[in-house]
N, C-alpha and C positions, 0 to 999 in steps of 0.2 A: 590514567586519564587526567590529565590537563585542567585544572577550572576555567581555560579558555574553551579545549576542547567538548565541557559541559554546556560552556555556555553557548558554544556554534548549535548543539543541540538545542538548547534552552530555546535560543532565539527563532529558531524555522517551525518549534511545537507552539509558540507565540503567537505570530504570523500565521501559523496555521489555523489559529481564532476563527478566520475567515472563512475557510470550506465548513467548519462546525456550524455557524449561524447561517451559512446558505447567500451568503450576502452579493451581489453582483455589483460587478466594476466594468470601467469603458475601458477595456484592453489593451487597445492606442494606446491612450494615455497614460495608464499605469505603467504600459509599458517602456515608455517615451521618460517618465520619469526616473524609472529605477535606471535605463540608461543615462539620465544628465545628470543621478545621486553619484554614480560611477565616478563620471568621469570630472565631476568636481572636489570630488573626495580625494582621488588620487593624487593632486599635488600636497595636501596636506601631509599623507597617509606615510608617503615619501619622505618629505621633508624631516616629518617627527624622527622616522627611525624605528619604529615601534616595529616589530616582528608579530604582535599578535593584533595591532589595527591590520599590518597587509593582511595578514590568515584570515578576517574578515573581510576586507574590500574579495580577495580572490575569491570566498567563497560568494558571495554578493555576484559577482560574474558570471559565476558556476550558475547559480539559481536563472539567472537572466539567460543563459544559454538555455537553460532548460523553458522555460516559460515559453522561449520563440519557437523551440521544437514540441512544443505541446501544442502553441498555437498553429502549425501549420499542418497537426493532425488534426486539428478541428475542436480542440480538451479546449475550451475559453475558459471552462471554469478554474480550471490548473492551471492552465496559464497564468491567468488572473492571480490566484494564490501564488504561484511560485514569482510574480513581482513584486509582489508585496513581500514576501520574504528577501528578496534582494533589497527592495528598499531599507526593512528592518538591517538586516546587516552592514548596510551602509551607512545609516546615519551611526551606528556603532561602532562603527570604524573609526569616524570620524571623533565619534565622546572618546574614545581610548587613545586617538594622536591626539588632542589634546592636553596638556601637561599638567602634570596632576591627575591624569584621565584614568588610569591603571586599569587592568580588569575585574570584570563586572562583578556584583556579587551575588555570588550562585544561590546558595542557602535561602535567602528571603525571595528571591524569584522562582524557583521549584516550590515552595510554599503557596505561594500566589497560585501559581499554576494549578495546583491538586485543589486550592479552594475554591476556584473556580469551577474545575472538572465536579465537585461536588455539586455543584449550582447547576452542571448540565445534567447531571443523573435527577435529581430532583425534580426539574424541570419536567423531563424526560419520561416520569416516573406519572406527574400530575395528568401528561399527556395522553398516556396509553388509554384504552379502554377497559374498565371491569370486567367485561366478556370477550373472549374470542381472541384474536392476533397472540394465538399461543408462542408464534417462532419472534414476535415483536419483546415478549417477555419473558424468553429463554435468553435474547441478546441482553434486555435490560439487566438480568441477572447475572449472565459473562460479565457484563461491564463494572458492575457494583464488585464483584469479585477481584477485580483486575485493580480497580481502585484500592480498594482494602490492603493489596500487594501493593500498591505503589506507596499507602501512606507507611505502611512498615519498611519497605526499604527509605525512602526518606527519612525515618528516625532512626535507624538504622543505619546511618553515615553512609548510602548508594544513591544520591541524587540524580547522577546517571541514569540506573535500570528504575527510578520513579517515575523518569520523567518520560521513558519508553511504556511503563504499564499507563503511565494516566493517561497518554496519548490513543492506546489501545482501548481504555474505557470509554473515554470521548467519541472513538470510532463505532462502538461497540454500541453504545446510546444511540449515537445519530443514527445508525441503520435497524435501530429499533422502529423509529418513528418514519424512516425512507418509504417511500410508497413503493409498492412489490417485496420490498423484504421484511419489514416487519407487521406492522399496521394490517397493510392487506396483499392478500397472497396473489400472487402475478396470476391472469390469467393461463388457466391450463391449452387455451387454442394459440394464442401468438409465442406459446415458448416451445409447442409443439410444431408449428409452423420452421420457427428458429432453429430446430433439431432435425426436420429434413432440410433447411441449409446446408446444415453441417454433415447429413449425408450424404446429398450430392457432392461436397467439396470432397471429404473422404473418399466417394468413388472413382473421383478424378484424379485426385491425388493418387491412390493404387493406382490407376492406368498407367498415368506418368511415369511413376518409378518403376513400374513394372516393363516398360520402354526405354530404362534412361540407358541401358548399356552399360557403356565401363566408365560412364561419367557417375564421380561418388556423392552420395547421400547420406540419408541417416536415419536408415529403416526400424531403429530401436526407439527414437522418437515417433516414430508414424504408428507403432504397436501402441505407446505410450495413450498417443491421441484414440485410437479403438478404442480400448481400455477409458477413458474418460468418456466416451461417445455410451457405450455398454453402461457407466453407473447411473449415466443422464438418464438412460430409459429406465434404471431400475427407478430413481426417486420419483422421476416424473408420476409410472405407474402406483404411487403410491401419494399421490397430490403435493408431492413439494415440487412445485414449480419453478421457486429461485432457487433453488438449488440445483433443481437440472440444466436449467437456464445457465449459471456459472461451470456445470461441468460441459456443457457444450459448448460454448465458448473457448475453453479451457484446450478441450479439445480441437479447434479450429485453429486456433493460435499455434498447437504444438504442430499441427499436420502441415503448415503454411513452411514452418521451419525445417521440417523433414526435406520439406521440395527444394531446398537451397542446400546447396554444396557442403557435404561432412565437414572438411576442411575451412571454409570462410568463417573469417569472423564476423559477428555478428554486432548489429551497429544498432542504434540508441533506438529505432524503431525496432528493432526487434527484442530488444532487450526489457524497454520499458511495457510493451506489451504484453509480455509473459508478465514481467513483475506485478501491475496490473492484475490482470487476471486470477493469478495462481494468490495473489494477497487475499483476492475477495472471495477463491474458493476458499482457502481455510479457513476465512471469519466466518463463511457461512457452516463450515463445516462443523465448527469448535463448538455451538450448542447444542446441537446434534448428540456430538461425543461426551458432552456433561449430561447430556439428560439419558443418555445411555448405561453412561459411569463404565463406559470403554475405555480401561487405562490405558491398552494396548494403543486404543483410536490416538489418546489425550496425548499421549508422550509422542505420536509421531508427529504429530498437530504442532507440538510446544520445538519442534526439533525444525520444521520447516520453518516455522515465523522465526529461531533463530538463523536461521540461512536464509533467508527476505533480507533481515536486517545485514548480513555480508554484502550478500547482491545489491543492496540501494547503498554501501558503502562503495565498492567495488567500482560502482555507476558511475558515484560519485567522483570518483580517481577518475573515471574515464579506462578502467580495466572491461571493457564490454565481454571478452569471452568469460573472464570470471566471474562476472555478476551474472550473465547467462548461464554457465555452468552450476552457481550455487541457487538458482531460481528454478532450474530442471532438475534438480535434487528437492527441490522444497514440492516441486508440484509432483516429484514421484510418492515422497511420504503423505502426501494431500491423499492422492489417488489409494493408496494403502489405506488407510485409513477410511474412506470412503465404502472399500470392496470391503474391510473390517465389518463395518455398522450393517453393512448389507445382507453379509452371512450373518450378523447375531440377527437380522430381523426373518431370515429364514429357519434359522433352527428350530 
């Protein structure tokens, strides 16, 4: 890995500051700017010569691609973040074509980073309640874990996989204190409501495929979606609400994609959608598996978030059937794990 290649990372878990504090932006605009950073950057970026100012401005583009295809799904809030991330990588395009500018220094900004992530666990920590939001303080715990990993690989010469666990800590905190996932538990009638959605789409979808003829499908993802629809009722029946809430989802997502052609490839909405999804069943799924001390559950847990991280690479190339492909392996080990927790709570 590259210290440039660090720092592209370094730079989008920075900029990702922003979805952490919950903070809002006028979209327009932010938008309108990371596009005039673009393309005023570009004459210089040229000019210099510098190979790792372009692998910035490009990736800078790449974010800005994504922000407008989030915003016309209606995600403002990602939107928002992923220009702000374009923005951050452009004006560091621009400090590196400058002469003298070289690249960044990794080391003292993965520092920064984890001391901050400390500040959000703490924070995070003073928030919770004494009583009660038990799954708000099983996440708190994941995250605190996850941090302790990131500062040993960072002394540890991996500022890389540091700066991947601190980001997971951060994620881990916030949706401690997210309302319906940690703090307070989603109502059990609107997620039950949400799970005969997801049966009538299921029923329709069987119809469908069970009509489509000799035009080809992909009836091993439509079992897949059952199977998610099936753990949704087990948790629900047992009052975890977000969590059946994300396996039916999970579910909807996978049965929409069965209905489309074996063979097609699959395109940045359908891709980002699963990723999406199957990201937030396994954060939800992963305190579950620590408080179970299901290694079976943990290791399939630890084996999908690495195959996330292919997929949002994958994305990133613009490879959609492999990012898709490495995202429907992550949400099958999801689902595994899932039916895992399930039978040890029936034994």
């Amino acid at each position: 890995m590259t210290r440039l290649g660090i720092f592209l990372f370094l730079i989008l878990a920075l900029a990702g500051d922003v979805r952490v504090a919950g903070a809002q932006c006028d979209l327009r605009t932010e938008m309108g700017r990371a596009a005039s950073l673009i393309e005023r950057t570009r004459g210089p970026v040229e000019k210099s010569g510098s190979g790792d100012a372009r692998d910035l401005l490009r990736a800078a583009s790449t974010r800005l691609r994504e922000a407008q295809d989030r915003a016309r799904r209606g995600d403002t809030e990602s939107a928002c973040r992923l220009a702000g991330v374009s923005q951050s990588l452009s004006r560091k395009a621009a400090e590196v074509a400058r002469p003298g500018g070289g690249p960044p220094r990794v080391a003292t900004d993965v520092e920064r980073m984890l001391r901050a992530t400390d500040q959000v666990l703490s924070d995070a920590g003073s928030r919770l309640p004494r009583q009660g939001a038990k799954e708000g303080r099983n996440l708190l715990r994941s995250a605190r874990n996850q941090q302790n990993e990131a500062w040993a690989a960072f002394q540890g010469g991996r500022p890389r996989l540091a700066v991947k666990l601190t980001l997971m800590a951060r994620e881990s905190a916030g949706r401690a204190l997210r309302p319906g996932e940690g703090v307070y538990i989603p109502d059990q009638r609107s997620t039950a409501q949400e799970m005969e959605q997801t049966e009538r789409f299921l029923n329709e979808t069987r119809r469908v495929l069970g009509s489509s003829g000799k035009q080809k499908r992909d009836p091993a993802l439509m079992s897949q979606a059952e199977r998610l629809q099936e753990q949704a009722r087990h948790h629900l029946s047992r009052g975890r609400s977000g969590l059946a809430l994300s396996l039916t989802r999970e579910s909807r997502v996978a049965a929409r994609r069965a209905l489309g052609q074996a063979e097609a490839n699959p395109g940045p909405e359908d891709v980002n959608a699963f990723l999406d999804s199957t990201q937030d069943l396994v954060e939800r799924l992963h305190p579950r598996a620590e408080e179970a001390r299901n290694g079976q559950a943990l290791e399939r847990l630890e084996r999908a978030r690495s195959l996330l991280s292919e997929a949002r690479q994958a994305r990133d190339d613009g490879r959609w059937r492999d990012a898709f492909g490495a995202t429907r392996a992550a949400s099958g080990l999801a689902l595994d794990a899932s039916e895992m927790l399930g039978r040890e709570e029936e034994e």
